[in-house]
C-alpha positions as CSV (number, residue, x, y, z in Angstrom):
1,X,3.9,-2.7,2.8
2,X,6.6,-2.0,0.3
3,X,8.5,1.1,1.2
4,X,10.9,2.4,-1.4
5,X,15.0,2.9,0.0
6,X,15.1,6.5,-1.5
7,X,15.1,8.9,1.2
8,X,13.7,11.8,-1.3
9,X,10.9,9.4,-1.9
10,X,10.5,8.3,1.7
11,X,10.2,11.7,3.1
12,X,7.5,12.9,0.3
13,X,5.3,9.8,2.1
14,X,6.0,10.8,5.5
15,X,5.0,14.6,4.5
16,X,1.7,13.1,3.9
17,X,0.8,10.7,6.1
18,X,-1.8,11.4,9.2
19,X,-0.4,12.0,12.5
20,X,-1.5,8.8,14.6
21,X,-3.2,9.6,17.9
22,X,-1.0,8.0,20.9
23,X,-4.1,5.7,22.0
24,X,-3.7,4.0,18.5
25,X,0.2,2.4,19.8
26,X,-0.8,-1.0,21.7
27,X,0.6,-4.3,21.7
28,X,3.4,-5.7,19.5
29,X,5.1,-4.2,16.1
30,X,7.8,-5.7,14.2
31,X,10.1,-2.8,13.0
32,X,11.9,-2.4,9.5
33,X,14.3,0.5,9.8
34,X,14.9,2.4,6.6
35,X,17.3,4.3,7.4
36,X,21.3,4.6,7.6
37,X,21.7,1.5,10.0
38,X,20.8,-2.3,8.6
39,X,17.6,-3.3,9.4
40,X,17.3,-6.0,12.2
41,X,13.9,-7.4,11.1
42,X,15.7,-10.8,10.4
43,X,16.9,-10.8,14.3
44,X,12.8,-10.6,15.1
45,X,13.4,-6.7,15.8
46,X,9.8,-5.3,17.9
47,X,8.8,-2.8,20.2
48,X,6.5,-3.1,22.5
49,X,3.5,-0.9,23.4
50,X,1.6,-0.1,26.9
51,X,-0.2,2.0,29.0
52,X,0.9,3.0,32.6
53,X,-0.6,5.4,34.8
54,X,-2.0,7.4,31.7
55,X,1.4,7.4,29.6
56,X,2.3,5.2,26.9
57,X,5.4,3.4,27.8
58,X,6.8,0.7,25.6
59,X,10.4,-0.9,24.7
60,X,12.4,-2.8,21.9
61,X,12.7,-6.3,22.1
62,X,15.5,-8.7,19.5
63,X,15.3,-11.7,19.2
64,X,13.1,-14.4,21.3
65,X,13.1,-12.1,24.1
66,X,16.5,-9.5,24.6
67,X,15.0,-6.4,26.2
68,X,17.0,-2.8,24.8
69,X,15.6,0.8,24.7
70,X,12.8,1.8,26.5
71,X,10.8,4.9,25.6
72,X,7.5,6.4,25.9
73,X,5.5,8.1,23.5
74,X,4.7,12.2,23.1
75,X,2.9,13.9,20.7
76,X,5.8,16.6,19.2
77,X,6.5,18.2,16.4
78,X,9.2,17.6,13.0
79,X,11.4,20.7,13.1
80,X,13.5,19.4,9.8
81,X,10.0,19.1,7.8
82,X,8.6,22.5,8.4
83,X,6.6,21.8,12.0
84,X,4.9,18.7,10.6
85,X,2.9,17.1,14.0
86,X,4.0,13.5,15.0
87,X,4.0,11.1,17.5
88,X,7.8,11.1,19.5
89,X,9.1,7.7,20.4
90,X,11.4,9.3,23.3
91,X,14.0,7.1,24.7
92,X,15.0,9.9,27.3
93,X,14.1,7.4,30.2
94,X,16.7,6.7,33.1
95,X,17.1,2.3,32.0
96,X,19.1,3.7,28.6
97,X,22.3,4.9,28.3
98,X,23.8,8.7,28.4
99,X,24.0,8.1,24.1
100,X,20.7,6.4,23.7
101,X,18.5,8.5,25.0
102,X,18.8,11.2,22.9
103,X,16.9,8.7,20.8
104,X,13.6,10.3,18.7
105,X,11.7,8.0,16.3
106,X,9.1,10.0,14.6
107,X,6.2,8.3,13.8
108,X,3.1,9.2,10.7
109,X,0.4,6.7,9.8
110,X,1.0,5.7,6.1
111,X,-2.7,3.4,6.2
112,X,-5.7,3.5,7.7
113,X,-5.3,0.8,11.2
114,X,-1.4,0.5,10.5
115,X,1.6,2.0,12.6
């Protein structure tokens, strides 16, 4: 999918995309950030997705197999886009570091079967 650099333009999509439930984050995603920092899709940037003890837990993997940011996933809401619901990527977990993790990727379904 072609997303477009403007942030104006980016955020209109965002506004109306669905909120994905949490049972629909399995398995492996490669990420293209669109936002301030450089993207690190050439360095094979992914996060990973499972399911322990009823949570969704998951972390970010670069390159063939460098292991960085754990999270786990919440259902929250978008304060900056007038309480829009979304699913919280929440990297508040003890293996990151006192500056990541107050991490918060919010997440909206932009198609039908893609995160």
């Amino acid at each position: 999918m072609n997303l477009p650099k403007n942030n104006y333009k980016l955020t209109e999509i965002f506004k109306n995309a669905r909120t994905p439930k949490l049972s629909e984050f399995n398995g492996e995603y490669f990420v293209d950030m669109l936002t301030i920092l450089p993207s690190l899709r050439k360095f094979s940037h992914r996060k990973i997705f499972y399911s322990e003890n009823d949570k969704i837990l998951g972390y970010n993997i670069i390159f063939t197999n460098k292991i960085w940011g754990h999270f786990f996933l919440e259902e929250g809401i978008c304060e900056e886009l007038n309480l829009l619901r979304v699913a919280v990527i929440n990297y508040n977990r003890k293996e990151n570091s006192f500056i990541s993790n107050k991490i918060r990727d919010y997440v909206r379904c932009l198609e039908e079967n893609t995160l």
